[in-house]
N, C-alpha and C positions, 0 to 999 in steps of 0.2 A: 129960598134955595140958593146954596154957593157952589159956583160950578166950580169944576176940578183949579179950569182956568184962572181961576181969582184965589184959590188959597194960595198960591206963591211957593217961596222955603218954608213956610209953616207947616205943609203935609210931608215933608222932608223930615222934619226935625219929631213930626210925632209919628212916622215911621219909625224913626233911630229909636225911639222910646218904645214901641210893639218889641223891636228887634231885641233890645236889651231885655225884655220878658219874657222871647220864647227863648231867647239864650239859657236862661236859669230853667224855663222846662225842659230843653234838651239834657241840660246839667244831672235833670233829675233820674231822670230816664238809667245813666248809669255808674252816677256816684256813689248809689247807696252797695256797687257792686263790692267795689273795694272795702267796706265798713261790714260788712257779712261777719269775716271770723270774730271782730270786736263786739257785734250785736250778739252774738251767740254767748259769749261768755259774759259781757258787762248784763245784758239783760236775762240771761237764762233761756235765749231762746232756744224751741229746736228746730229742727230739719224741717217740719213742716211752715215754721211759723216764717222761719226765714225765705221760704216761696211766699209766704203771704204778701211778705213787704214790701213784693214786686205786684203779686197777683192783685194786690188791694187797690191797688194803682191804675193797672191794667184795666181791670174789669170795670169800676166805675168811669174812666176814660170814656170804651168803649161803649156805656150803656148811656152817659149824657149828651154826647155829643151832638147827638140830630135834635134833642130839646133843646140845648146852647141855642144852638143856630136859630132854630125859632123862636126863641124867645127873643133875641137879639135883633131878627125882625120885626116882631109885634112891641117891643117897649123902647127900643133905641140899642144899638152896639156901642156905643161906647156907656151907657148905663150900666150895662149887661158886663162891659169889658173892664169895667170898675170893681163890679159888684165880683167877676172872677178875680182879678188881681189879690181884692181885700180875702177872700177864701184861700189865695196860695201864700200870701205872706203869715194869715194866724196859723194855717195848718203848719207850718213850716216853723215858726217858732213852738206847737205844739208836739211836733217830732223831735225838736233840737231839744226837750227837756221830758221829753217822755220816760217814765222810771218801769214800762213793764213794755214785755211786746203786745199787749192788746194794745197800752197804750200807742203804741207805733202804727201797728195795724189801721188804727181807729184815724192816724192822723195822715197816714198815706191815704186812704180812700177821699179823705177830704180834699189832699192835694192832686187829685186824679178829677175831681170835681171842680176844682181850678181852673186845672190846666183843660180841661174840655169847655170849658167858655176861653178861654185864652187861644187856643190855637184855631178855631175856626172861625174867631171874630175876627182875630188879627187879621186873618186872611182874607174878610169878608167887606172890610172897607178900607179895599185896596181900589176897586170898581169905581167906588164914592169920592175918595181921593186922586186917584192919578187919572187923567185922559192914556187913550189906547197906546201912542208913543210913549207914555213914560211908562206904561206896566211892568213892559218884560223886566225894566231894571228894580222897580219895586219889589217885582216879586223875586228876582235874583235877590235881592239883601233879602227879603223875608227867608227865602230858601235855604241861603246858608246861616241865616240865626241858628234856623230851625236844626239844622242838621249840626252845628258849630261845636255844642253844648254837647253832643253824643260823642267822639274821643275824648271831650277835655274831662269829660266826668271823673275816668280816672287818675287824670292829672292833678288836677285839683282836691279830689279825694283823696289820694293817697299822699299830697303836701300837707292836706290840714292833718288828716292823720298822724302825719309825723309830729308836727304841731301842738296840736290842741287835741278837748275832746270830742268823741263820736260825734256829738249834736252841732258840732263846729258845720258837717258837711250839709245842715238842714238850716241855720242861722245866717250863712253865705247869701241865702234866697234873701231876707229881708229887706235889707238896705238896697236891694235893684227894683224891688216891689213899692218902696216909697220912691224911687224917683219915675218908677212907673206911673206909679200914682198919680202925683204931682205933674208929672209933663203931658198923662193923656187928658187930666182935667184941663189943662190949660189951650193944648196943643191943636184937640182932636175934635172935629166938629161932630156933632150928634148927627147919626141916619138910623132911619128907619122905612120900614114900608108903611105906608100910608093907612093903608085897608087894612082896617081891624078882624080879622076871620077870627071864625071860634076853635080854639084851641081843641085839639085832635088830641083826645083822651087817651082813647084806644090807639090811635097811630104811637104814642109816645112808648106805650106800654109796651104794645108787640114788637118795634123797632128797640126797644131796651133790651128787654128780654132776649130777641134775637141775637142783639149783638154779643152780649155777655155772656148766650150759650155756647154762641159760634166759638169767641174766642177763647172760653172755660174749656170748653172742648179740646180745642188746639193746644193750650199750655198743657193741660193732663194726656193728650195721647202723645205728646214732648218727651214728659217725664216716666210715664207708665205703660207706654205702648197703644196703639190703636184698638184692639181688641179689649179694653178694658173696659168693665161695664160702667163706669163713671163718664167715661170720656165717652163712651157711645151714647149713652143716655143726652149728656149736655150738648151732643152735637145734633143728635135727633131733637131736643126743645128747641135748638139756635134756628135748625132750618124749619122748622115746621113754624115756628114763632116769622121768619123773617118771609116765608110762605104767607104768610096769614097777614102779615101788614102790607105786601106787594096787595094780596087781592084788596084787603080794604081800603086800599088808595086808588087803586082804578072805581071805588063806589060811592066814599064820600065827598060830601061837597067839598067838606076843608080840608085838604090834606095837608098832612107833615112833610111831603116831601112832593114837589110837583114833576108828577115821572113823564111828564114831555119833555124835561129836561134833556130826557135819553135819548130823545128824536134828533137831537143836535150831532151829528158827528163830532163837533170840536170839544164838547164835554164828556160824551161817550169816552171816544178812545182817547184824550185828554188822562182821563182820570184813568183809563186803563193802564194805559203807557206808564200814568205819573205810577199805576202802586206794583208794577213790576218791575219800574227803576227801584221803588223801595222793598221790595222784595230780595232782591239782589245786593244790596246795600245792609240791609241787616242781616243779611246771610253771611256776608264779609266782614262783619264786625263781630259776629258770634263768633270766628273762625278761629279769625289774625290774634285777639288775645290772649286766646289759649295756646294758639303756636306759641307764640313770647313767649309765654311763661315757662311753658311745661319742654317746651322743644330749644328753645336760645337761652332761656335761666332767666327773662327779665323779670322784675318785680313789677308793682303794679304800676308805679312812678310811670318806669320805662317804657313799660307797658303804652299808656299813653302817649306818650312821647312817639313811639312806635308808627303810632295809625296817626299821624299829624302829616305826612306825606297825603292821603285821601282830602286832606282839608283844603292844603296848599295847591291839588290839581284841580279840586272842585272849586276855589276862587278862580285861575287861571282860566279854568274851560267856562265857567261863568260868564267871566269877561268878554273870552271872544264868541261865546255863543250872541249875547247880547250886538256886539257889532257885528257877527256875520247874517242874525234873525232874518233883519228888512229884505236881505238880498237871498236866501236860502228859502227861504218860508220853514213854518213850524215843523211840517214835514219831513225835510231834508236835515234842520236840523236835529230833532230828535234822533232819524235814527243815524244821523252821523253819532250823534250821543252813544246810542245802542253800538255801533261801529265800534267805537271806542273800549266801550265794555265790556264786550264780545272778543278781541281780540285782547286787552288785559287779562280777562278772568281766564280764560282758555292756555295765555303765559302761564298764570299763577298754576294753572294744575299739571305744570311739569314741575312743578319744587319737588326738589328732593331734602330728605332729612340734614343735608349738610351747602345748603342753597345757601345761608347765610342773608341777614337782613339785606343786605344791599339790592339784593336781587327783588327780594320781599316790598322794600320801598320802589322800586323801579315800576313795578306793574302795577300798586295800590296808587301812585302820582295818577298813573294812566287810567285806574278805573274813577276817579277824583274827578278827571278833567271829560271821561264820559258821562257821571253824572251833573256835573257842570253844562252840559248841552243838554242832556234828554230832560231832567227832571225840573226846572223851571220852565223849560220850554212846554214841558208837556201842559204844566198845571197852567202856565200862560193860556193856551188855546182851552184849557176846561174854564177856567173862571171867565175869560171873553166871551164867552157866552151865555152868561150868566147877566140876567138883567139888574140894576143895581136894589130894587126890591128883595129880589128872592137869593139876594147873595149871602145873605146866614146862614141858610139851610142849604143851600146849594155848597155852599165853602164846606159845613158840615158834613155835607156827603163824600166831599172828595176825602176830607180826613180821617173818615167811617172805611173809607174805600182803602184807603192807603195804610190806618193802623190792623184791619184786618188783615193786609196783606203784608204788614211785618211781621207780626204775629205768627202767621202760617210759614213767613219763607222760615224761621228762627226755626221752627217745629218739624218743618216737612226736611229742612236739608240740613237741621241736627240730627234728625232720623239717620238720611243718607250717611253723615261724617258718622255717627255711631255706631252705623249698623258694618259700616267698612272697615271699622276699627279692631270692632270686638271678631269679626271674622279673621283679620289679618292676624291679630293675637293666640285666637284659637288654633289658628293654623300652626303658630309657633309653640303650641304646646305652652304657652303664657300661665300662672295661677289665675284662679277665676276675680280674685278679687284684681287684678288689676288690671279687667274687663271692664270693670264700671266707669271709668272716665281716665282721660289721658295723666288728670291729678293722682288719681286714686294710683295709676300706673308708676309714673313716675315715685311715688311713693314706696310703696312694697319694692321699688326696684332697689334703691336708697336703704331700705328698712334691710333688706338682703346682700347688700352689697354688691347688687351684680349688673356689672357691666354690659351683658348678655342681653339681660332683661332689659334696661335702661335701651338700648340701642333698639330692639326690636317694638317698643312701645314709642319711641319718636318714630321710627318708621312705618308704624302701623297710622300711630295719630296722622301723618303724613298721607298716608297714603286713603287713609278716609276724607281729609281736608281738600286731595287732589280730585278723590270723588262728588262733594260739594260741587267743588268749581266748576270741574263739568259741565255740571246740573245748571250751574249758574249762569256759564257761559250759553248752553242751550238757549235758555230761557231768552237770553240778550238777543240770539241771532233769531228766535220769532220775534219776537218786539220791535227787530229791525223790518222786520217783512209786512208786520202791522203797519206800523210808523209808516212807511212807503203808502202802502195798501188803503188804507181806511182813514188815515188822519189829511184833512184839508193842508193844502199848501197853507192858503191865508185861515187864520183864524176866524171861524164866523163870529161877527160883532154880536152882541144883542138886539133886542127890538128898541131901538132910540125913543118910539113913543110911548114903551113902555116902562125906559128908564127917565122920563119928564117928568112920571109920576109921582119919585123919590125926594121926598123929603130933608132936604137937607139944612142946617141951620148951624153960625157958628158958635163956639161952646162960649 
């Protein structure tokens, strides 16, 4: 066993090399946004196939993540964290030369099986590597890798775009995935959990199922409304399926997932905290794009470029969350985080149709630098408590926790901006077709030439975006009352004689 104390700058520098891997999964998440109109014509795809290229992603994501974890336990995390690496770099060259959309389809699902051993590993031998002083800042870089890759998608997508071909935005992943390679063989010392348990068949099954109903559900009542019998069905298998693995983990001996975990206040509301910061956050990034585009005229370049104020507040608030932690506690500062947020997002829903970016970057810096304190802080006090055995499945839980909860905020407060939209338009006596999205609007406005129309659909869009924030803002000022309420000042540690147990050995 090598304590945290004796790896030195080596758990630093294969840190830097995690960091640089979930960079390219956040990339992925939404570069493939920008290459859409190009996939539809270069491959033939349709309307449906083109939610695939998302949903393909999405849904095995969601459905591997708590086996990742375990398995990452029982055979080694960095094995595991090899073994996803080599699955994101083939997928990703199997995308960049795919000639049909099955093809594509076929090679996102793969890259969604990736990146689900990549992002809960990464996360998972952080415990293994860093003593408790160093964490907050570990997981500060892990935090903003993670999150890094989600503006710049655009930016980089719509450069190669200009560039090169479509498969340009999937071939980018390779060469980060060989130095990933290379530096976590070298870097990263092997952990695992010691105790061999038998592998939870049914726990795997009904926690998959669960999650891919939950989440199949939520992208289809997004796109087709809640009452639709697709989306009722797949949300009725997610909870009944996610029902049915709760009970058989309070009965079997081995479980996939050890639900004492939840007895801990600091991982409880930890993970709560952390996926209502990201609930909020993907709420605001579904938003801001299509304002640019459809409401300021920027293209998608710009686009990007755009939301790069939330990057630059989220390092800032990072930073001083990190040196104010010791003396605030987790508590204080999370919901200073939420603070933050709360008083940003509640700005943003006074925009009006002729706000102008300036205004737009002003309060996105400020919702930046509140996720900069709530959302490392938060995941800090959940993985602290997490003992360094059961940190694969436990790390997998938070990110189960947290993509479900992107997932939903995208769906529930697209609802809201849509459902504000298409009334505000109704109201103005709007054609129905340019009911269907602020694009579709903007369009028929342009196809008519009327200036009439063009105005009253930025102001509708508007004024549905300003109903989001709201929503969003709400949210932030319970989370701030949480945070106070139920989250520990100090972090609770784990069980020290239970983390003696861990295996750890240099690579």
């Amino acid at each position: 066993m090598t304590p945290p104390q004796e790896l030195g700058t080596r758990k630093w520098y294969a840190l830097g090399a995690l960091a640089l891997s979930l960079l390219v999964v956040g990339l992925d998440l939404t570069i493939l946004n920008v290459a859409l109109p190009t996939l539809a014509t270069d491959l033939g795809a349709s309307t449906g196939q083109l939610q695939w290229f998302a949903d393909a992603y999405n849904l095995v994501l969601a459905a591997a993540l708590l086996p990742a974890g375990m398995l990452g336990d029982r055979f080694g995390r960095k094995k595991m964290l090899l073994i996803a690496l080599s699955l994101f770099g083939v997928a990703s060259l199997a995308c960049s030369f795919a000639t049909s959309a099955g093809e594509l389809i076929a090679g996102r699902a793969v890259l969604g099986l990736g990146a689900a051993g990549l992002m809960p590993l990464s996360m998972a031998v952080l415990p293994v590597l860093f003593t408790p002083d160093e964490r907050p800042r570990a997981l500060t870089i892990w935090v903003t890798a993670n999150s890094l890759g989600i503006p710049l998608g655009p930016i980089v997508g719509g450069w190669l775009l200009d560039h090169y071909h479509w498969g340009s935005v999937f071939l980018i992943n390779v060469p980060v995935v060989l130095i990933g390679l290379v530096a976590i063989t070298f870097l990263l010392p092997e952990s695992r959990n010691p105790e061999r348990s038998r592998i939870d068949v049914l726990g795997v099954v009904t926690s998959s199922l669960g999650l891919v109903g939950l989440t199949y559900g939520i992208i289809e009542g997004g796109e087709k409304g809640w009452t639709d019998p697709v989306t009722l069905l797949a949300l009725a298998i997610g909870l009944v399926s996610l029902a049915g693995f709760i009970a058989w983990q309070r009965r079997t001996e081995h479980p996939l997932v050890d639900l004492s975990l939840f007895r801990s206040p600091s991982f409880t509301w930890g993970g709560i905290l952390a996926t209502l910061s990201t609930f909020a956050m993907f709420g605001v990034l579904f938003a801001m794009p299509q304002y640019f585009q459809a409401v300021i005229g920027a293209d998608a370049l710009g686009t990007g470029l755009r939301l790069l104020p939330v990057i630059g507040g989220l390092l800032v608030g990072a930073q001083l969350a990190d040196r104010l932690a010791p003396r605030l506690g987790a508590s204080r500062t999370v919901a200073l985080g939420f603070g933050l947020l709360a008083a940003a997002l509640l700005a943003g829903a006074t925009t009006q149709a002729d706000s102008g970016y300036g205004f737009a970057a002003a309060w996105m810096t400020v919702i930046g630098a509140g996720l900069g304190f709530a959302l490392p802080s938060a995941m800090d006090a959940a993985i602290g408590a997490l003992s360094p055995e059961r940190s694969g499945v436990g790390s997998a839980l938070l990110m189960a926790m947290r993509s479900v909860g992107g997932t939903i905020g995208v769906a529930v407060l697209g609802t809201v901006l849509g459902s504000a939209y298409r009334g505000a338009l109704e109201a103005d006596g709007a054609p129905a077709a340019a009911r269907e999205s602020v694009s579709a609007g903007v369009q028929v406005a342009h196809q008519l030439g009327s200036a009439d129309l063009l105005h009253s659909v930025h102001s509708a869009f508007v004024e549905g975006m300003d109903a989001m924030l709201w929503v969003c803002g709400g949210i932030a000022v319970v989370a701030l009352v949480l945070a106070l309420r139920f989250l520990p000042r100090r972090a609770a540690a784990a069980d020290p004689l239970a983390g003696a147990a861990e295996s750890v050995h240099a690579a």
